[in-house]
N, C-alpha and C positions, 0 to 999 in steps of 0.2 A: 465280885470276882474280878480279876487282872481282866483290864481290856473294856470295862464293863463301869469304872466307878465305883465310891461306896455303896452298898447296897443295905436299905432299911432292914432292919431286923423285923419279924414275922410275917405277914403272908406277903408272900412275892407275887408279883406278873412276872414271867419267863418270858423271855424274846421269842419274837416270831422264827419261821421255819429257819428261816436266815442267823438266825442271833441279833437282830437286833431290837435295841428294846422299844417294848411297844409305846407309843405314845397317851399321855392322858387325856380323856375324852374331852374337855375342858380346853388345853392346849390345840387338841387340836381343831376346833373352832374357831379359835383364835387363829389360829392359823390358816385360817379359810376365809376371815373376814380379813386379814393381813394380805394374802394374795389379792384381794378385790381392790384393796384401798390403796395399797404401795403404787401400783402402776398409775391408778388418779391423781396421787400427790406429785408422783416425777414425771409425770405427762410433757413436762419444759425439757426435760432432758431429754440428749439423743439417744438414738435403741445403743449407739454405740459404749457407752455411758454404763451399760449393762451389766451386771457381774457373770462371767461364762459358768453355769454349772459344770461342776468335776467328772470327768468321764465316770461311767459305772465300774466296780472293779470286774475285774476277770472274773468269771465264771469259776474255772480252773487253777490246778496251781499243778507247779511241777517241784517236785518232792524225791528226795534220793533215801534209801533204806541205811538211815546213822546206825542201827542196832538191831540185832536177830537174835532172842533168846527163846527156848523153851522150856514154858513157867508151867507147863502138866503135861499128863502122859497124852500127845498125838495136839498141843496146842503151842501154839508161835507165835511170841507180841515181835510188832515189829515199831520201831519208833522211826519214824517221819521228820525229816527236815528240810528246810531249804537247803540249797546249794550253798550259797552264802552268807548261811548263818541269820539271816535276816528273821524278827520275829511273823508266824503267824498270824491269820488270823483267830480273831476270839471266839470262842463257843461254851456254852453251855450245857451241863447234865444230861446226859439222853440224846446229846447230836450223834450223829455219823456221817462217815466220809464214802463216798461213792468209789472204788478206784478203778482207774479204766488198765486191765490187765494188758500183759504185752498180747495173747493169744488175739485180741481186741472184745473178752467178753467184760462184763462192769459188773463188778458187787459192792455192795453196801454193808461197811463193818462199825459198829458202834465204837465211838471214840471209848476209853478206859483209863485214858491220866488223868492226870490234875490241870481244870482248866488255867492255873494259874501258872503255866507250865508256858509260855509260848512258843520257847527254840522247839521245839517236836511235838509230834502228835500221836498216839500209842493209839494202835487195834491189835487186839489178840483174835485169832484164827484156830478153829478149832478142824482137822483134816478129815473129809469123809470122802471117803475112797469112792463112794456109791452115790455123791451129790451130782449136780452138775458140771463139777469139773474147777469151779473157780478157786473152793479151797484146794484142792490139790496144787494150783498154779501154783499158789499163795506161798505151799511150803514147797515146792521144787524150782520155781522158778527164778524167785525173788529176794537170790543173796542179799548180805551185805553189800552195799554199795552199788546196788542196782537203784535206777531212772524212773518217774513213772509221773505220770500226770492223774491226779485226782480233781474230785470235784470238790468246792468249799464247803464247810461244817454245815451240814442243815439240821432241824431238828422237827421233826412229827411228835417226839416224843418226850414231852420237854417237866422237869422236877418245878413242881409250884411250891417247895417247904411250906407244906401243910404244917401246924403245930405237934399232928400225930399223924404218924406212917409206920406203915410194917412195908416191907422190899421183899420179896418172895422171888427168887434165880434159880432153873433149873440147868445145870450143867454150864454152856457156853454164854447163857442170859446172862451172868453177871457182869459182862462188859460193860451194859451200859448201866446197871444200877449200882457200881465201883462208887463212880462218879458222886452220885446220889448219894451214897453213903457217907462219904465224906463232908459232902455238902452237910448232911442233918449234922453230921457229930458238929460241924464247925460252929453252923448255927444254934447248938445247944437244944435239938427237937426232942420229942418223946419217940423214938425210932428201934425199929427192928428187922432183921434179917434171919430169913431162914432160906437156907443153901443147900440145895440137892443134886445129888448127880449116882451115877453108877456107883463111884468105888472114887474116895477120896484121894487118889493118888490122879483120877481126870480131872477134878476140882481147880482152875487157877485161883492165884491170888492168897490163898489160905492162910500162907504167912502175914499178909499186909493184915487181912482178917483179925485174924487172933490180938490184933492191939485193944478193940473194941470188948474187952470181957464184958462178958454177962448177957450182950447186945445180940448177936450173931450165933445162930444154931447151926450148925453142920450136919446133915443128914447124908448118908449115903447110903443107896441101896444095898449094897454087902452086909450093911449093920444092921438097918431100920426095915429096910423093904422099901417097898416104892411107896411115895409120901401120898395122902390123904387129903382133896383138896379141901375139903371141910373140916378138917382135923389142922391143914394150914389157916385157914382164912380167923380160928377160931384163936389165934394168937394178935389178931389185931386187938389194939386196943379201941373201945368204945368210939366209934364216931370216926375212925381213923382214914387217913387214904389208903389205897392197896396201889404197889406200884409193880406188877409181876410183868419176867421175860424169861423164858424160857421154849420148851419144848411143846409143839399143838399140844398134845393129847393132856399135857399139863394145863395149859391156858384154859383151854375146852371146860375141863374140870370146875378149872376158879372160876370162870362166867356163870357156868350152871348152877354152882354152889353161891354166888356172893350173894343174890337176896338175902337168904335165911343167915348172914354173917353178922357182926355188931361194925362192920367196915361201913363207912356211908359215902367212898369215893371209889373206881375202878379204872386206874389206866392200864393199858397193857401195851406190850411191843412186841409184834411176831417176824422172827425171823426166817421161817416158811408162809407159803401162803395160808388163807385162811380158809376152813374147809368150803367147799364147794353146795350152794345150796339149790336145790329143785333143777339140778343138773339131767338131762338129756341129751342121751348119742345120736350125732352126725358124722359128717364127716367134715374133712378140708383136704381140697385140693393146691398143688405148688402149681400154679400158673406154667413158667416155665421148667419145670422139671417133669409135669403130667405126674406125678407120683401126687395118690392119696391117700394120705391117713386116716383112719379112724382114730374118733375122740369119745370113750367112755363116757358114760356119765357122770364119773367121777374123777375124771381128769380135767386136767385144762388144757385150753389149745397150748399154751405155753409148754407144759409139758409134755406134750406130743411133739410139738415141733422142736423145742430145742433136741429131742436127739435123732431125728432126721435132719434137722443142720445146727450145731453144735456151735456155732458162733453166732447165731440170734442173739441181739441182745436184751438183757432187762435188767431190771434192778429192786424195786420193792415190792414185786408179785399182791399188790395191793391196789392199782388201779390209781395209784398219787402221780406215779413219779413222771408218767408218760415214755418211758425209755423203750419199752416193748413193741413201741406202737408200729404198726403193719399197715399195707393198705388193702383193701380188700374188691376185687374186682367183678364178683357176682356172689347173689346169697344178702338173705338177712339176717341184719346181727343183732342181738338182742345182747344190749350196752349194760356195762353192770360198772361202768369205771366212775371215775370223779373226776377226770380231769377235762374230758373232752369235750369242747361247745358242740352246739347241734349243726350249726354249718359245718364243722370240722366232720363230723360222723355222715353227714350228710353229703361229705365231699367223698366217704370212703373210707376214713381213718377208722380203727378199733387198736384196744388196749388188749393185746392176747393173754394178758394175765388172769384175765377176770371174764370177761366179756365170751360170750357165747354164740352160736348158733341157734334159730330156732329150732324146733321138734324136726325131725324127717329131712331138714334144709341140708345143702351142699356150700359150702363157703368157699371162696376162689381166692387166695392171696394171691400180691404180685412178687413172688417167689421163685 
């Protein structure tokens, strides 16, 4: 891929979170007996002698909105540019960009061009009126020729072009398996797509779609009814990867169903959280506001608190990203995240996407 080199034809390594590509186990050994032995051999030289390593890049980039279109009923791609025309950075299948809204909350939308693409970077937005509020910004706030600072391409959820894959998208999921799909056709894979949604007219992309005959099935609930995870999974081909994004109660489905499938690989990408398990009500208290919430047992503090204060921030309600994180000033938490050391937790930090109270416990944020 552009930005990336030739790339061998069949089975890939994907670049790390980042995009870049991972290193050979081999190389990098080498590269470890190379740091040991370099500084013994130039021991005569002075430190000044040195080569200065290159600053790290920015984190962020600042990105103006070159194009605003709506490619289905209540969805908005928006294409990403530099200011000055300058190429991006590279990414990969299955990245997404973080973007830090003007309101100051941050979401996470699956990139959807061609990485080979670098003047821009396309996320299509699909608007729910009844979310948190970010899509809404997305399509009111963010003309054409609006400003915005994102964070660079990451990727959790990264295409290894298995030799056989079925892509399974329901409704807004196909953002990031677009991507994907292009990649298998380019690399000549055994691949398949089946795409569901309400009513083919919320469906994006359908026309890019349609070049693939024969490949890509279109379901829509108006026609079909609502799809079957086992009645999907059963269109992989033998031995196949499954690569599904869509809706929980859809993803739910495909987990519970993939043993009994002929699939023998399962990645997924959830764009809400994921359900909540052996969940128990406390409460939490706002330090400085004295207001407390009650938290269900099947809620999360994240979504308790975000709409008592509606600028919280987060970003992959998954316990990765660390953006949620709070500090918590009395109460035990019972840690469900992945990112946090135990000094960190033990300093007070918690990840409110995941992360919980105990049974009967009172939790105090510094809120």
């Amino acid at each position: 891929m552009s930005g990336q080199g030739p790339q061998p034809e069949g089975r890939y390594v994907p670049p790390d979170l980042y995009g870049r590509p991972r290193a050979d186990r081999g190389m990098r050994v080498l590269a470890a007996v190379g740091d040991v032995l370099f500084p013994l051999a130039t021991r005569s030289g002075s430190r000044q002698h040195r080569p200065t390593p290159p600053p790290a890049p920015a984190s962020t980039l600042n990105l103006v909105v070159a194009d605003r279109r709506y490619v289905a009923d209540g969805v908005v791609r928006l294409s990403l540019a530099a200011p000055d025309g300058a190429a991006l950075p590279a990414w990969w299948p299955g990245a997404h960009l973080e973007l830090h809204l003007p309101s100051g909350r941050r979401r996470r939308y699956s990139l959807c061009g061609d990485p080979a693409d670098r003047g821009t970077y396309q996320i299509a937005v699909r608007r729910l009126d009844t979310g948190g509020g970010g899509s809404v910004e997305v399509h009111d706030a963010l003309p054409a020729g609006s400003r915005l600072t994102v964070g660079r391409p990451r990727n959790a959820f990264p295409f290894a072009a298995e030799p056989r894959v079925l892509f399974i998208a329901g409704g807004i999921g196909i953002t990031p398996i677009l991507p994907m799909v292009r990649e298998a056709a380019r690399r000549g894979l055994d691949w398949r797509l089946v795409y569901s949604g309400r009513t083919r007219t919320s469906l994006p992309f359908t026309d890019e779609l349609r070049r693939f005959h024969g490949r890509v099935e279109i379901l829509s609930d108006e026609e079909h009814g609502r799809p079957d995870a086992t009645s999907l999974l059963r269109r992989a081909p033998a031995g196949a990867a499954v690569y599904a994004c869509g809706p929980p109660p859809v993803l739910d489905g495909i987990q519970a169903a993939f043993d009994a499938s002929p699939a023998s690989g399962l990645h997924v990408e959830r764009f809400a959280s994921a359900p909540i398990r052996d969940g128990r009500p406390f409460e939490l208290r706002l330090a400085r506001s004295g207001r407390v919430l009650p938290v269900p047992a099947d809620r999360s503090v994240l979504d308790v608190l975000a709409e008592a204060v509606p600028t919280a921030a987060y970003s992959c309600r998954r316990g990765f990203c660390g953006i949620c994180r709070q500090r918590v000033l009395a109460g035990a938490v019972e840690h469900r995240d992945h990112r946090l050391t135990d000094t960190e937790r033990a300093d007070g930090a918690m990840l409110v996407c995941v992360s919980r109270a105990r049974a009967g416990e009172r939790l105090v944020l510094d809120l």
